[in-house]
C-alpha positions in Angstrom: 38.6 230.3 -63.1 39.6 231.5 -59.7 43.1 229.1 -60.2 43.8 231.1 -63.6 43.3 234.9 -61.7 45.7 233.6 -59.2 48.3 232.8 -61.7 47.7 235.6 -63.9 48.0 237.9 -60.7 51.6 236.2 -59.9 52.6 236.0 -63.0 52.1 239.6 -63.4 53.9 240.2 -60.1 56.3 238.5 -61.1 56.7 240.2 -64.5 56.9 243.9 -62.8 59.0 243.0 -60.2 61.7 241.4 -62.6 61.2 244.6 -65.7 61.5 246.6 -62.1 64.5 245.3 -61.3 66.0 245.1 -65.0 65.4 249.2 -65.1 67.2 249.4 -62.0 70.1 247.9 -63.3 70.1 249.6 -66.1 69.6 253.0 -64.6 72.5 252.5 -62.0 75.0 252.0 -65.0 73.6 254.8 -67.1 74.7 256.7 -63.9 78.1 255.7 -63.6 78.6 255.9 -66.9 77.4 259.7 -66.8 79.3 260.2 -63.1 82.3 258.7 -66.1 82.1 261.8 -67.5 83.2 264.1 -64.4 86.4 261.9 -63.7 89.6 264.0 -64.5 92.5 262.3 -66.1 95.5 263.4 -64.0 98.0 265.7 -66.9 100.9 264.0 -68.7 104.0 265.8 -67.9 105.5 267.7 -70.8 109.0 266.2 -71.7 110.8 268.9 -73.4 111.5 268.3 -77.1 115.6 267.9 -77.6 116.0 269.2 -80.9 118.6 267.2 -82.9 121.7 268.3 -85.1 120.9 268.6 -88.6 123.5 267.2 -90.7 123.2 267.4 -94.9 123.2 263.8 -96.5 125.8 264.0 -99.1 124.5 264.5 -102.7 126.2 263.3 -106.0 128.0 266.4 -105.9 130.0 265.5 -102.9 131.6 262.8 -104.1 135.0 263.9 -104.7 137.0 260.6 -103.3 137.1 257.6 -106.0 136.4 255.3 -103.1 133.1 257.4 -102.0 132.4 256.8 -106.1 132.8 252.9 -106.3 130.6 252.5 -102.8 127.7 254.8 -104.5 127.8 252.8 -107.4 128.0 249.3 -106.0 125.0 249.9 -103.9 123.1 250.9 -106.3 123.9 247.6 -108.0 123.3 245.9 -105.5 120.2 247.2 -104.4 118.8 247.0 -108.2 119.7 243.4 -108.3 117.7 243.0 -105.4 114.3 244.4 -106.8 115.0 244.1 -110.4 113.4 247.6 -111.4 115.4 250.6 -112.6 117.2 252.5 -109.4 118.2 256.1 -109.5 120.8 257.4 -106.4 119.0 260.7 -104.8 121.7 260.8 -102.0 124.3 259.5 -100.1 125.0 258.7 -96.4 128.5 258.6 -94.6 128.9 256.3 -92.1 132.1 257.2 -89.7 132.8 254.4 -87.3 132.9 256.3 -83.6 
């Protein structure tokens, strides 16, 4: 009987010691993760916003060259051929070689 008191005792012991240590743990990393808390991210630098020309996209309305005309309508052949639904022009783009 005495043998089973002995291990009980150590077993215990044991026990404690390791929940002990496993509450340590866990209390140090509930403290960092608080001390987490108090860290200050440095502040981005604000880049200042360029703000961009505007420039209308030309409309049907603008068309006024023959060539401008036949481009509109090509792509829009084009691009229905490609997707096989009904396509409607809303606008036009210009692109000028620099």
């Amino acid at each position: 009987m005495t043998i089973f008191i002995s291990t009980l005792e150590e077993g215990l012991f044991i026990s404690l010691f390791s929940v002990s240590i496993v509450f340590l743990l866990l209390s140090l990393i509930a403290f960092t993760i608080q001390l987490l808390k108090y860290v200050q991210e440095k502040p981005i630098p604000m880049i200042p916003i360029i703000e961009k020309k505007q420039t209308k996209p030309f409309d049907l309305s603008d068309i006024k060259d023959e060539n401008m005309m036949v481009a509109a309508l090509i792509a829009s052949i084009d691009y229905y051929e490609e997707i096989k639904q009904d396509v409607r022009v809303i606008s036009v783009k210009e692109i000028t070689v620099s």
